[in-house]
mmCIF file of the N, C-alpha and C atoms, coordinates in Angstrom:
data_MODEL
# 
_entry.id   MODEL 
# 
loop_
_atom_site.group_PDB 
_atom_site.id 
_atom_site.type_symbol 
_atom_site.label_atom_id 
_atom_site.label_alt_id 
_atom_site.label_comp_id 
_atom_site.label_asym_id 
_atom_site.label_entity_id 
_atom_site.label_seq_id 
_atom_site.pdbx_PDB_ins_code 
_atom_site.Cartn_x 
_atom_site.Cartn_y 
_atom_site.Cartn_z 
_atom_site.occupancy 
_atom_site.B_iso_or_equiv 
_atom_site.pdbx_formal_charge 
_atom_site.auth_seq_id 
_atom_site.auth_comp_id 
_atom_site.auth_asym_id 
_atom_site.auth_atom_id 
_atom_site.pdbx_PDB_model_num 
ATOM 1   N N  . UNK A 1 1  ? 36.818  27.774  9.551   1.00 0.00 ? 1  UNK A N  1 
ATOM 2   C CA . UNK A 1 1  ? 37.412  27.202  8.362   1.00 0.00 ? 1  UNK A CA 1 
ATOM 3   C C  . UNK A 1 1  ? 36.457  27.385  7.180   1.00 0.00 ? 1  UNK A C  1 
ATOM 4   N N  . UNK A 1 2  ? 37.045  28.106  6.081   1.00 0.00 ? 2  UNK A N  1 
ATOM 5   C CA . UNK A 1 2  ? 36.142  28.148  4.848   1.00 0.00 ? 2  UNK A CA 1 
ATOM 6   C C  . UNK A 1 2  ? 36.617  27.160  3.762   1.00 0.00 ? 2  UNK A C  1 
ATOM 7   N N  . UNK A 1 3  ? 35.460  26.452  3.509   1.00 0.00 ? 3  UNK A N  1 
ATOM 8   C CA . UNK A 1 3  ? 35.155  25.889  2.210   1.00 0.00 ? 3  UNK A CA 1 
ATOM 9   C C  . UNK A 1 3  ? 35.717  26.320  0.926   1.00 0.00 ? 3  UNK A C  1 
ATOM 10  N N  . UNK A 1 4  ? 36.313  26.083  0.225   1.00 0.00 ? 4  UNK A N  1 
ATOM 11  C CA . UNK A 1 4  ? 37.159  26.174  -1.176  1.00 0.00 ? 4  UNK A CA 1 
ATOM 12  C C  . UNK A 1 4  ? 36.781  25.052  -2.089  1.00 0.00 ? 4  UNK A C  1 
ATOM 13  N N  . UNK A 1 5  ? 36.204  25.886  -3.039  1.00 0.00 ? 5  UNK A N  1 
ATOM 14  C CA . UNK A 1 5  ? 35.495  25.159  -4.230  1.00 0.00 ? 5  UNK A CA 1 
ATOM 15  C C  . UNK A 1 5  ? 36.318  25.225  -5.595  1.00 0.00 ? 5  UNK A C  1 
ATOM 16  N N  . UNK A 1 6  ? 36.207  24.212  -6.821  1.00 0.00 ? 6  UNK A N  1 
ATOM 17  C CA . UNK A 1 6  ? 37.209  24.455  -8.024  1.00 0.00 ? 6  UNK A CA 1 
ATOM 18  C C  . UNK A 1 6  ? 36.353  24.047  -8.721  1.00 0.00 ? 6  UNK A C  1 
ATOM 19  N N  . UNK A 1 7  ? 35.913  24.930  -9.962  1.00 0.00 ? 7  UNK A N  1 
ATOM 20  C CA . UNK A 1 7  ? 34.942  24.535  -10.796 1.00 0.00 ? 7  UNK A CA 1 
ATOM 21  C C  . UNK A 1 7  ? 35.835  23.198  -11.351 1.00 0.00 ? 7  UNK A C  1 
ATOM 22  N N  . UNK A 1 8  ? 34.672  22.382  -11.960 1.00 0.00 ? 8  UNK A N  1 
ATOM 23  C CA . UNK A 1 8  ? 35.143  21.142  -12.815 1.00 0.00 ? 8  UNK A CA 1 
ATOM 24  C C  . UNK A 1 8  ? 35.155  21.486  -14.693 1.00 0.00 ? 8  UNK A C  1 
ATOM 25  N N  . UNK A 1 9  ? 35.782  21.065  -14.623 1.00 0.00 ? 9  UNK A N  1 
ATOM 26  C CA . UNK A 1 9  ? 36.094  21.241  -16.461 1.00 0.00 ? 9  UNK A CA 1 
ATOM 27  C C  . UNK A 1 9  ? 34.844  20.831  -17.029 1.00 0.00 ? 9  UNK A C  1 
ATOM 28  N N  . UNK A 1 10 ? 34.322  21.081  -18.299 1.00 0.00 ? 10 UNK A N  1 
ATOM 29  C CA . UNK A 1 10 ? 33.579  20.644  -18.894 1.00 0.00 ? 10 UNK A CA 1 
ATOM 30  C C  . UNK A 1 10 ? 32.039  20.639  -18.282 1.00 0.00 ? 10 UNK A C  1 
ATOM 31  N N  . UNK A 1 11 ? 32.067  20.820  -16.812 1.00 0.00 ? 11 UNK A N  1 
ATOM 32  C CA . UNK A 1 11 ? 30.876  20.550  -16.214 1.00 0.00 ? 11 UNK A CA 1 
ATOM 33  C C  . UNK A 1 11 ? 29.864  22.052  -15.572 1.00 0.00 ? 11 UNK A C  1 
ATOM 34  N N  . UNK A 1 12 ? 29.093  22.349  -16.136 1.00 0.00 ? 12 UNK A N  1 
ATOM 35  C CA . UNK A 1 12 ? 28.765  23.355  -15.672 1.00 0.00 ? 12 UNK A CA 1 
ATOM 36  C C  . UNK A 1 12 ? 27.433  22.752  -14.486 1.00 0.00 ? 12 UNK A C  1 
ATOM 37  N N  . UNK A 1 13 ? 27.705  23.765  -13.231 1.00 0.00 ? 13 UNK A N  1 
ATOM 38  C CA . UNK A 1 13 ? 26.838  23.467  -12.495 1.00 0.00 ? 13 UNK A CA 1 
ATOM 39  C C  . UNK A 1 13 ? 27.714  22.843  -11.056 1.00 0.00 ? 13 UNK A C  1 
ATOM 40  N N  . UNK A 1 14 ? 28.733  21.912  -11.673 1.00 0.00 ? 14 UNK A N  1 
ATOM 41  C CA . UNK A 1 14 ? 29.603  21.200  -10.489 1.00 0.00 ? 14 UNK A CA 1 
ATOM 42  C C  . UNK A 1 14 ? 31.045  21.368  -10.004 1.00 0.00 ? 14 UNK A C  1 
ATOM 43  N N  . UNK A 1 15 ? 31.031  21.706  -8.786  1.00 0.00 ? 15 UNK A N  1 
ATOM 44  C CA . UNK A 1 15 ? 32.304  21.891  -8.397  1.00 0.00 ? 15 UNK A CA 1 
ATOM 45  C C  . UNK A 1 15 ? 32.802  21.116  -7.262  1.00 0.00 ? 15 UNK A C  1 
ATOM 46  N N  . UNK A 1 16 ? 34.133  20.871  -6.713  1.00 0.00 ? 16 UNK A N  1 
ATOM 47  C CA . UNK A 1 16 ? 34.698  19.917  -6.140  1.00 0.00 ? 16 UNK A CA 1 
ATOM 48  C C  . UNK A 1 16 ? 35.015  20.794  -4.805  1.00 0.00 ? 16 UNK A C  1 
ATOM 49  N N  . UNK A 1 17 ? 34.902  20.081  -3.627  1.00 0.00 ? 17 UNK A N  1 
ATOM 50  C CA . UNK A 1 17 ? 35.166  20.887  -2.305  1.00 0.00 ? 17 UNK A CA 1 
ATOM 51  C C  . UNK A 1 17 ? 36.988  20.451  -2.061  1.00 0.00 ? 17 UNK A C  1 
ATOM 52  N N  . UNK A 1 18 ? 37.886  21.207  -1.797  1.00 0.00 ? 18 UNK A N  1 
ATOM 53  C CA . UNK A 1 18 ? 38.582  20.885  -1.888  1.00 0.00 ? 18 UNK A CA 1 
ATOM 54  C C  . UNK A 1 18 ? 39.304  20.520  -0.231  1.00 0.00 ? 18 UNK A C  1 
ATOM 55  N N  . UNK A 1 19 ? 38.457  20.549  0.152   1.00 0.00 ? 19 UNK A N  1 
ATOM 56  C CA . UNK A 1 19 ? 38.416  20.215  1.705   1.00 0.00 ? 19 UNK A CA 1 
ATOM 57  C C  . UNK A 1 19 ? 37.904  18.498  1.903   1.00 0.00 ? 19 UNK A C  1 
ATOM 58  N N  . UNK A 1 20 ? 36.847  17.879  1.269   1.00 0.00 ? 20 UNK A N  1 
ATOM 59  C CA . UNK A 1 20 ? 36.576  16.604  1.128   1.00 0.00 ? 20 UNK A CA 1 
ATOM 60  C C  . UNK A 1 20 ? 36.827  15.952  -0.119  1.00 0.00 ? 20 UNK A C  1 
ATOM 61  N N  . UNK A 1 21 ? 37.108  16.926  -1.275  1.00 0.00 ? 21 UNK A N  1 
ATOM 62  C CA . UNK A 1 21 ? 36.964  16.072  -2.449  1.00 0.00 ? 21 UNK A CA 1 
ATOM 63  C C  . UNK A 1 21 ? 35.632  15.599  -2.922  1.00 0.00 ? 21 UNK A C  1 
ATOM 64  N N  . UNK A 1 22 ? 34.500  16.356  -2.240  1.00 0.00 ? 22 UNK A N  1 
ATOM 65  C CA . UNK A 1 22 ? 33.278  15.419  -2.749  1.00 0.00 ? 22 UNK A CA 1 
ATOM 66  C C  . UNK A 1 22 ? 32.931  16.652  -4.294  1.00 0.00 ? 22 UNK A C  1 
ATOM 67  N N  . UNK A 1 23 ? 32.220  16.123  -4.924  1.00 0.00 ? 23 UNK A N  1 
ATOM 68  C CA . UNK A 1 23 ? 31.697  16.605  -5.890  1.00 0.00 ? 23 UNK A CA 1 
ATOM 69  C C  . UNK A 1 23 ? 30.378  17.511  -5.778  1.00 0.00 ? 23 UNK A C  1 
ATOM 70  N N  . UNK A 1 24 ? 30.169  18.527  -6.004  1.00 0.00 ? 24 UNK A N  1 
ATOM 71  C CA . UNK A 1 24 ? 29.109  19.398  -5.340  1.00 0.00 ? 24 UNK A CA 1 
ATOM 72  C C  . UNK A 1 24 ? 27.898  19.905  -6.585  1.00 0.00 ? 24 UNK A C  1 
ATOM 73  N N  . UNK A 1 25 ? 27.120  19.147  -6.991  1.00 0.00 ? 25 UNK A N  1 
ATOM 74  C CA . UNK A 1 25 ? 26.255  20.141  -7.623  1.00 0.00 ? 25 UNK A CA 1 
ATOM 75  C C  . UNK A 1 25 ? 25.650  21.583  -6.762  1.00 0.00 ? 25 UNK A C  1 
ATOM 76  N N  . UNK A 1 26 ? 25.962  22.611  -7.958  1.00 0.00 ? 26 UNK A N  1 
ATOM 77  C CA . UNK A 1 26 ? 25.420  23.728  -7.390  1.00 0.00 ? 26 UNK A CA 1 
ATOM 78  C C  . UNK A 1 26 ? 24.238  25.032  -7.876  1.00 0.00 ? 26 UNK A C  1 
ATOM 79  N N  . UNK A 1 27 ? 24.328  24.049  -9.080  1.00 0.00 ? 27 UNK A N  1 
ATOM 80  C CA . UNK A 1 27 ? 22.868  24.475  -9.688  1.00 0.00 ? 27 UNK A CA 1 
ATOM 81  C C  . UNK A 1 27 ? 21.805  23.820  -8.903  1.00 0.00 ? 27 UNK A C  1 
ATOM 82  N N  . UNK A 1 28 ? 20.920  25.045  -8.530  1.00 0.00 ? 28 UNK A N  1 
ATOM 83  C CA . UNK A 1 28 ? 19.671  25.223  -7.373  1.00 0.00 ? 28 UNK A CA 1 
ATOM 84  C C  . UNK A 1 28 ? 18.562  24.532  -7.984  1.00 0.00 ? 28 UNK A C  1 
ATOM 85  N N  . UNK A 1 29 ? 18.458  24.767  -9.585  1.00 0.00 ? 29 UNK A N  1 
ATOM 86  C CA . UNK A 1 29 ? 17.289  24.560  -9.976  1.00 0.00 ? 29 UNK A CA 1 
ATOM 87  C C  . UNK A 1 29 ? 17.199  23.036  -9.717  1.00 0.00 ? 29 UNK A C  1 
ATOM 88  N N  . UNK A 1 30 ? 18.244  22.126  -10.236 1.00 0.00 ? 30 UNK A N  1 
ATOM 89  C CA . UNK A 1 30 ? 18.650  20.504  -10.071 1.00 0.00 ? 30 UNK A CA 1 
ATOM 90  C C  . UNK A 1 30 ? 18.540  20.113  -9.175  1.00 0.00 ? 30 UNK A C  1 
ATOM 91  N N  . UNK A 1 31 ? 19.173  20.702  -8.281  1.00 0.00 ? 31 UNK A N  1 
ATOM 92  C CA . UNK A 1 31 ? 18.753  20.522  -6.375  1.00 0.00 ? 31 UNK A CA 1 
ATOM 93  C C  . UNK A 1 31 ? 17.601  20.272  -6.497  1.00 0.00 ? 31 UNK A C  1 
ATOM 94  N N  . UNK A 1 32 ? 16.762  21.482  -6.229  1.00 0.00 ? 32 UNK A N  1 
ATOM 95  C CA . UNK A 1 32 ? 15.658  21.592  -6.333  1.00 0.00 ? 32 UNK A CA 1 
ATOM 96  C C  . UNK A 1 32 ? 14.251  20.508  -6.887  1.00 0.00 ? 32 UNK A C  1 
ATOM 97  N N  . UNK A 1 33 ? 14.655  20.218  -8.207  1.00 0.00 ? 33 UNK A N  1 
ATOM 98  C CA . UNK A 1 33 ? 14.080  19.146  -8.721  1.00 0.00 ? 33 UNK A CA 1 
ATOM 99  C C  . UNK A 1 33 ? 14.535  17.803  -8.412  1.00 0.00 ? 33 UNK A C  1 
ATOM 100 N N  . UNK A 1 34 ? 15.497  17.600  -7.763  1.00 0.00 ? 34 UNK A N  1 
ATOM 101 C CA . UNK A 1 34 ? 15.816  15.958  -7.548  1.00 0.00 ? 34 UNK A CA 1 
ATOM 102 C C  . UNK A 1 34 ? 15.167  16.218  -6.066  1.00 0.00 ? 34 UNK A C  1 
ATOM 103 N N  . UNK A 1 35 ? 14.965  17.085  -5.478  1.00 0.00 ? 35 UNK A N  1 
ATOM 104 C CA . UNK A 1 35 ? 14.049  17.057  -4.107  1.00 0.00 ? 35 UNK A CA 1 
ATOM 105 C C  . UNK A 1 35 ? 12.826  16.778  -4.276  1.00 0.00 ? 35 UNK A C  1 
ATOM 106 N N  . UNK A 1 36 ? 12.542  17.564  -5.272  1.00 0.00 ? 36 UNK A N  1 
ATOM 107 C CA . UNK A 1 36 ? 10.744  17.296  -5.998  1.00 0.00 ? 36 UNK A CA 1 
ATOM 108 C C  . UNK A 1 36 ? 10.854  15.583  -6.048  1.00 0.00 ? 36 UNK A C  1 
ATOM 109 N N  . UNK A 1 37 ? 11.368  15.052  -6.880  1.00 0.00 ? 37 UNK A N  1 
ATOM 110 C CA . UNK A 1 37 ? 11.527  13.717  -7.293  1.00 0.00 ? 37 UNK A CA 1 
ATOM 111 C C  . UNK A 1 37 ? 11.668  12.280  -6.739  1.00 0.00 ? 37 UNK A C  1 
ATOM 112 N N  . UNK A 1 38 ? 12.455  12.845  -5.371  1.00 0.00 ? 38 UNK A N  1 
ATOM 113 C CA . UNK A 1 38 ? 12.446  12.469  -4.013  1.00 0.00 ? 38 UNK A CA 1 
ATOM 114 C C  . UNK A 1 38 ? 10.641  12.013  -3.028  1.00 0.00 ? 38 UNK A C  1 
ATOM 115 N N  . UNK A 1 39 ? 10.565  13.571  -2.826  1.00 0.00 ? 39 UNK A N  1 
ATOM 116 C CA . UNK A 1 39 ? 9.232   13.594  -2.294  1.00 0.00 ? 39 UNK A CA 1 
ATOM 117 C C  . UNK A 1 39 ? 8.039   12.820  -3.302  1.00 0.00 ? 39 UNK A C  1 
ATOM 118 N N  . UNK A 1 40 ? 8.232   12.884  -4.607  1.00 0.00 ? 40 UNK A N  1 
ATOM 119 C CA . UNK A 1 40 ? 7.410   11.961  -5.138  1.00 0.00 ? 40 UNK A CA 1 
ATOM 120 C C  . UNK A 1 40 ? 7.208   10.646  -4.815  1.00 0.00 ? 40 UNK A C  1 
ATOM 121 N N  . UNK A 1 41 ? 8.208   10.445  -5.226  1.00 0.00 ? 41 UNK A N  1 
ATOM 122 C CA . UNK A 1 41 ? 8.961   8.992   -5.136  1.00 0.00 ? 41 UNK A CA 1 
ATOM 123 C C  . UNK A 1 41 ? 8.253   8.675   -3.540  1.00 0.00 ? 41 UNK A C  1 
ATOM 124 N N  . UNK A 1 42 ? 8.808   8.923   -2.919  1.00 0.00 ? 42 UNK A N  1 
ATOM 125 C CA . UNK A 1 42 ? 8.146   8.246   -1.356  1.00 0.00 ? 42 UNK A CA 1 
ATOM 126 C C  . UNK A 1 42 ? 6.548   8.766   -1.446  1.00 0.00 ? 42 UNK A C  1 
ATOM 127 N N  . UNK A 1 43 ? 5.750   9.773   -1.654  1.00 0.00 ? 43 UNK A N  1 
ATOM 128 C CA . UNK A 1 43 ? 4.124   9.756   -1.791  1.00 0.00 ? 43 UNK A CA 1 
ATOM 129 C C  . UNK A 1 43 ? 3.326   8.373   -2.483  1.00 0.00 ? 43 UNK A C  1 
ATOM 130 N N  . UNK A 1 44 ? 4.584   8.241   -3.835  1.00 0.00 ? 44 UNK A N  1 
ATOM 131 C CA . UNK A 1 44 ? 4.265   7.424   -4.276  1.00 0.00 ? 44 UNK A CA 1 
ATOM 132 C C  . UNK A 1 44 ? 3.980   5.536   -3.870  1.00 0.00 ? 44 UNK A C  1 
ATOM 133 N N  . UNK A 1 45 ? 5.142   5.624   -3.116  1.00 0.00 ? 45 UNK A N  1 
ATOM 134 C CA . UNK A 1 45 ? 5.655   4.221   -1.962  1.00 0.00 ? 45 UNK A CA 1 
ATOM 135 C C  . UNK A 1 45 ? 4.771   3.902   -1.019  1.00 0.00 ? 45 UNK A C  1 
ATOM 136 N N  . UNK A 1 46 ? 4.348   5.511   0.003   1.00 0.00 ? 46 UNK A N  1 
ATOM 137 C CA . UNK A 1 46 ? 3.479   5.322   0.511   1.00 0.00 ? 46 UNK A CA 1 
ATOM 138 C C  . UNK A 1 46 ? 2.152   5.012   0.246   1.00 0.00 ? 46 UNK A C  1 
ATOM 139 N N  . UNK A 1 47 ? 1.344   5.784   -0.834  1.00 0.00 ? 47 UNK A N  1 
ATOM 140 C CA . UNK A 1 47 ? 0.073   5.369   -1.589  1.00 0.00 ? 47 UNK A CA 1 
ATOM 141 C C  . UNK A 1 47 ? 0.186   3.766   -1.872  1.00 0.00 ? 47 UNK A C  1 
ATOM 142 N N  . UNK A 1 48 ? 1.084   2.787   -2.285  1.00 0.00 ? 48 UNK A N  1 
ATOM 143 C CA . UNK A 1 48 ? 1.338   1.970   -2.829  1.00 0.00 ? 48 UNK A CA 1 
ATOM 144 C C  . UNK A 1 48 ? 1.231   0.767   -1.586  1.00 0.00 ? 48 UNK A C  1 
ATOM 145 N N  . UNK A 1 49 ? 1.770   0.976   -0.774  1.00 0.00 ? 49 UNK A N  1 
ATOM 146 C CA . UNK A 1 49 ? 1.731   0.848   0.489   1.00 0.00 ? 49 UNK A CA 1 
ATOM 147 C C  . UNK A 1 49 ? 0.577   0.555   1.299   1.00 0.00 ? 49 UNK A C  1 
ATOM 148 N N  . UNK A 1 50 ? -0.296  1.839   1.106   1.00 0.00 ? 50 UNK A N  1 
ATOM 149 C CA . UNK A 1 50 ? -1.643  1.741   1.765   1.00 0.00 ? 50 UNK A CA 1 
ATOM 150 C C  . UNK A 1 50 ? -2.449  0.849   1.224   1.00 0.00 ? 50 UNK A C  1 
ATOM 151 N N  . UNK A 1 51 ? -2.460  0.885   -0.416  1.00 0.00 ? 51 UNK A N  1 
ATOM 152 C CA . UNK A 1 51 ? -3.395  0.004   -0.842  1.00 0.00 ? 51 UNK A CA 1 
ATOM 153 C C  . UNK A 1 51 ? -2.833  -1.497  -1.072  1.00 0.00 ? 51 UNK A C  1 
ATOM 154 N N  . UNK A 1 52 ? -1.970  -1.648  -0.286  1.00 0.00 ? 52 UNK A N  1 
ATOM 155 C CA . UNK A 1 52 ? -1.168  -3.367  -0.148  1.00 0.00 ? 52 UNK A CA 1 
ATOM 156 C C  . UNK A 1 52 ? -1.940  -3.717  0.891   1.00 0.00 ? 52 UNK A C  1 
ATOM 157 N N  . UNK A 1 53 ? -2.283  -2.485  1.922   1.00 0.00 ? 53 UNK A N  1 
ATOM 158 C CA . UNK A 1 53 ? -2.914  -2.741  3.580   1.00 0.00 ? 53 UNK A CA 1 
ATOM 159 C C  . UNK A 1 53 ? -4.595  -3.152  2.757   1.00 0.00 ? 53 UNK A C  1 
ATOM 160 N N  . UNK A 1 54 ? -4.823  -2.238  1.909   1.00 0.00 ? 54 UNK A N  1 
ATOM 161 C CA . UNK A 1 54 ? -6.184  -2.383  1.726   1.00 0.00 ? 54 UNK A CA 1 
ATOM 162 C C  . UNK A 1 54 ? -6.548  -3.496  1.540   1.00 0.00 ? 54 UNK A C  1 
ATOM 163 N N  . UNK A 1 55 ? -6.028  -3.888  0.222   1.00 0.00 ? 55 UNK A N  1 
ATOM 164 C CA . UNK A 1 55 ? -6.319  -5.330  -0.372  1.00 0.00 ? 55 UNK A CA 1 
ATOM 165 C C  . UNK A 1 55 ? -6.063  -6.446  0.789   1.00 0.00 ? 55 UNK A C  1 
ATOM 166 N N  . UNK A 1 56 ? -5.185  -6.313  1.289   1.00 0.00 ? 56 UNK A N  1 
ATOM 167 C CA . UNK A 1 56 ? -5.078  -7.452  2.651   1.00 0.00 ? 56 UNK A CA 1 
ATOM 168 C C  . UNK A 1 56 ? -6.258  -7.483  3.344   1.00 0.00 ? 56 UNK A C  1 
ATOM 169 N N  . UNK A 1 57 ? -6.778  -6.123  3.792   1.00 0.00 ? 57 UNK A N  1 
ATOM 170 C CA . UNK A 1 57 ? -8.040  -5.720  4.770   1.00 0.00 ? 57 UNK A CA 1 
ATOM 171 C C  . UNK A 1 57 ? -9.168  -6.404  4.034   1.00 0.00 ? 57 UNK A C  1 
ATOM 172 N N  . UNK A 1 58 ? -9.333  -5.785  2.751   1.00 0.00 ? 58 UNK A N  1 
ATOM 173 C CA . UNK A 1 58 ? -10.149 -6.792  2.197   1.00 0.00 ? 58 UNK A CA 1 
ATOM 174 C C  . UNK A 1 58 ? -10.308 -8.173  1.751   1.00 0.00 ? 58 UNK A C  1 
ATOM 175 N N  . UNK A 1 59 ? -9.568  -8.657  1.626   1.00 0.00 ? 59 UNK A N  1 
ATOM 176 C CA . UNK A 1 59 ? -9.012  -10.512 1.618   1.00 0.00 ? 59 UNK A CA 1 
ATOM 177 C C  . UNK A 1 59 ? -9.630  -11.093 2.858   1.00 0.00 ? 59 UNK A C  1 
ATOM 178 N N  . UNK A 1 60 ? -8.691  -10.480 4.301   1.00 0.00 ? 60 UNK A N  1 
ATOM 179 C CA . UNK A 1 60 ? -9.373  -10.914 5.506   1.00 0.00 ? 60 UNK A CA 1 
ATOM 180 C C  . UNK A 1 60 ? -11.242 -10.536 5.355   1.00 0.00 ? 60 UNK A C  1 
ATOM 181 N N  . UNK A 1 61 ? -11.557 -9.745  4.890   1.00 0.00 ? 61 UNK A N  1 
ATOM 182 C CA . UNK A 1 61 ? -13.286 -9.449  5.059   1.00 0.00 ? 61 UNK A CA 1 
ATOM 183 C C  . UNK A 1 61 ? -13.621 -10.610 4.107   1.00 0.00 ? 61 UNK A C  1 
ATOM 184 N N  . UNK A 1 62 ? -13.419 -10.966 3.076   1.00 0.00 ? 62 UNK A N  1 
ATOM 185 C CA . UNK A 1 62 ? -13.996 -11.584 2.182   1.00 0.00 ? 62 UNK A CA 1 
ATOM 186 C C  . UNK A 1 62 ? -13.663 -12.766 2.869   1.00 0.00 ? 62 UNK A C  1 
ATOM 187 N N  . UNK A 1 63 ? -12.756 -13.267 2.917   1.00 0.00 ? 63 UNK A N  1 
ATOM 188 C CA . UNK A 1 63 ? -12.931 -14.495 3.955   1.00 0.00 ? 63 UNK A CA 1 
ATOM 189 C C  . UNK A 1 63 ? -13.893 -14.736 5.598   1.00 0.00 ? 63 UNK A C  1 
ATOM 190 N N  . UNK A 1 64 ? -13.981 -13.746 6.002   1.00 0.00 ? 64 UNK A N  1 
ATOM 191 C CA . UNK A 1 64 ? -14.703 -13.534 7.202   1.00 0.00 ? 64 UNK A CA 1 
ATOM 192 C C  . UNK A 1 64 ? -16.395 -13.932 6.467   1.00 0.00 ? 64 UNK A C  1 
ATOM 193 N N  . UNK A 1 65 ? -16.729 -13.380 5.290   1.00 0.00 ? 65 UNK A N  1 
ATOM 194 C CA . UNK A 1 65 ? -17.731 -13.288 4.809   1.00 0.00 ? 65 UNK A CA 1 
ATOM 195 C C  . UNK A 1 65 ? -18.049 -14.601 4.552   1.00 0.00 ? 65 UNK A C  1 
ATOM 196 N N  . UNK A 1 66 ? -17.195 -15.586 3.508   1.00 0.00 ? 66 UNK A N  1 
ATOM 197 C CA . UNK A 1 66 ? -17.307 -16.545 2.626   1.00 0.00 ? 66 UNK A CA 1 
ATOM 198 C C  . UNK A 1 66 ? -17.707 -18.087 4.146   1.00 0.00 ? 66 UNK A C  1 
ATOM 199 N N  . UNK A 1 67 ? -17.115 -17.600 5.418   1.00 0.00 ? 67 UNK A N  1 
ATOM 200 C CA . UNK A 1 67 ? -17.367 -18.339 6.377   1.00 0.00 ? 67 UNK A CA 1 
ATOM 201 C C  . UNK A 1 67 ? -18.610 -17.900 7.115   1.00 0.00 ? 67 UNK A C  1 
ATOM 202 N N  . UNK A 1 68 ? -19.096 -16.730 6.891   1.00 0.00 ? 68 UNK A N  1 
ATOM 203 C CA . UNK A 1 68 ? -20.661 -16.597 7.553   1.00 0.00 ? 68 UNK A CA 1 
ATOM 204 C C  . UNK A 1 68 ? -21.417 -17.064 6.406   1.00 0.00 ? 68 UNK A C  1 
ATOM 205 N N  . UNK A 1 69 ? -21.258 -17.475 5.473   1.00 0.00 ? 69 UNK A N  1 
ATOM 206 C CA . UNK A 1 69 ? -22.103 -17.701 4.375   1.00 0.00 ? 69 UNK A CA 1 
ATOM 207 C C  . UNK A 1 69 ? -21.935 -18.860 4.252   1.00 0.00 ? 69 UNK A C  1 
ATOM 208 N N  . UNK A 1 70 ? -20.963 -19.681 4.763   1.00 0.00 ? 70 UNK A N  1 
ATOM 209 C CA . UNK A 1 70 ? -20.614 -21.297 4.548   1.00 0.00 ? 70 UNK A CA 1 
ATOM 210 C C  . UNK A 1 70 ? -21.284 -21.834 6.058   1.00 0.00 ? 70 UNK A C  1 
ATOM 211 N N  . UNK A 1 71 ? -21.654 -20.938 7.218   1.00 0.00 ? 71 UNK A N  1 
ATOM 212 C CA . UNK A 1 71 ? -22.736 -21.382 8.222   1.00 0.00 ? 71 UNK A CA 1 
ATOM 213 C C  . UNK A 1 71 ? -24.100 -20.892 7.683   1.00 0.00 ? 71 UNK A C  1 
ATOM 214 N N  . UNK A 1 72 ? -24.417 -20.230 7.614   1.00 0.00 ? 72 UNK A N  1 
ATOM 215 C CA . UNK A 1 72 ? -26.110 -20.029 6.971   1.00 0.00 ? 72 UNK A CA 1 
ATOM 216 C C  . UNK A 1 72 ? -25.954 -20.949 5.847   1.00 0.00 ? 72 UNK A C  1 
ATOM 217 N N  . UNK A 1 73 ? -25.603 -21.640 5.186   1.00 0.00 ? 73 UNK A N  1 
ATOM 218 C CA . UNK A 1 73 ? -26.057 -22.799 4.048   1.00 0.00 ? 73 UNK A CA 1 
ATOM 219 C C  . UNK A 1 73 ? -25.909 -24.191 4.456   1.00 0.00 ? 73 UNK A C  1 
ATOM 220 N N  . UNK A 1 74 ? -25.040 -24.230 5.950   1.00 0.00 ? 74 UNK A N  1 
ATOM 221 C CA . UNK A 1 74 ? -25.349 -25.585 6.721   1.00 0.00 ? 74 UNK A CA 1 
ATOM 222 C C  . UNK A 1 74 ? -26.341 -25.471 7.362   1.00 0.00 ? 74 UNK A C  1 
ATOM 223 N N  . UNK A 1 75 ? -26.953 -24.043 7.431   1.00 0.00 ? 75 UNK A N  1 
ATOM 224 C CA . UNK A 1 75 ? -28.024 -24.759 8.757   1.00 0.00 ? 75 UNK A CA 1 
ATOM 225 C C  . UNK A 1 75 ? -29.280 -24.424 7.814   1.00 0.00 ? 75 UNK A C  1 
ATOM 226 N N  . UNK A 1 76 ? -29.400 -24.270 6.226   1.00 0.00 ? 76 UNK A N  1 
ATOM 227 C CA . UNK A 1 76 ? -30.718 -24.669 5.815   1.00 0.00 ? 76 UNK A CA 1 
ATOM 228 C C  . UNK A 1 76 ? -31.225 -25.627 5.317   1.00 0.00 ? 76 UNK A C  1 
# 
């Protein structure tokens, strides 16, 4: 079964499958860049992410610390 496409009026770039009705961008370059934009987007989430772990990691140390330092000033 082949796919049958109908350009859209006014719209360059998009056409309609006339098998689902979905709307098809088919300019590559747009593709292309909303993929870029994508993959950003989550590098970005993830980096964001890590340093949520960090700051936590460090919270727990600084507290670990602030309690070895609250026994060495009871026992002088």
């Amino acid at each position: 079964m082949r796919n049958e496409y109908i350009k859209i009026e006014d719209e360059v770039g998009y056409v309609k499958d006339t098998r689902t009705g979905a709307i098809l961008n088919i300019n590559r370059n747009e593709v292309e860049a909303a993929r870029e934009r994508k993959k950003l987007r989550k590098l970005q989430e993830q980096e964001l992410e890590e340093m949520k772990e960090t700051v936590h990691d460090l919270k727990n140390e600084m507290s670990e610390v602030k309690q070895l330092l609250n026994k060495i000033a009871e026992r002088l």
